[in-house]
Phi, psi and omega in degrees: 000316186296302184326332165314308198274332178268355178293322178293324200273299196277350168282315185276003204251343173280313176290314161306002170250317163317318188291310178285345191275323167095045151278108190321138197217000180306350201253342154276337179258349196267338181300288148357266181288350160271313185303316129036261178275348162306310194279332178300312181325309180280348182253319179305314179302326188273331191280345169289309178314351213246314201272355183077166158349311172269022157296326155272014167276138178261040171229012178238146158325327158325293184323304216274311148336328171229023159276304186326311192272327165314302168296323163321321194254050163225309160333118184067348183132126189332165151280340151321298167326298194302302182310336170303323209283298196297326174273348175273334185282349189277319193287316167315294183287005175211101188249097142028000000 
């Protein structure tokens, strides 16, 4: 989990220095944010499991955390989306 989060912490913090630099960066922020939110999923999901039955009680944070992490892949555009986002930017920058 940690190596994710920190994988995650550095896709985004590279497209946000692209963005303030006034670079292009969709194909870095759409990378960003699918890696992103995939890995907030994967980890909020162990954590249910990790709590067991009271993972699902809405009196632990957990629960709400990974209602939570579900709307992250939905939010600004599918994670479907992104992957569109990200192969038309691969296919620009590296063309056949």
């Amino acid at each position: 989990m940690a190596t994710s989060l920190e994988a995650a912490r550095q896709l985004t913090y590279r497209a946000a220095r692209m963005k303030d630099q006034g670079v292009r960066c969709d194909l870095e922020a759409g990378m960003a944010k699918l890696f992103a939110s995939d890995a907030c999923q994967r980890a909020s999901e162990a954590a249910v499991h990790i709590h067991g039955g009271y993972g699902y009680i809405k009196e632990l944070p957990v629960e709400r955390y990974y209602r939570d992490s579900i709307l992250l892949q939905v939010g600004e555009g599918t994670n479907d989306i992104q992957r569109i986002v990200i192969a038309k930017r691969l296919v620009e920058k590296y063309p056949a």
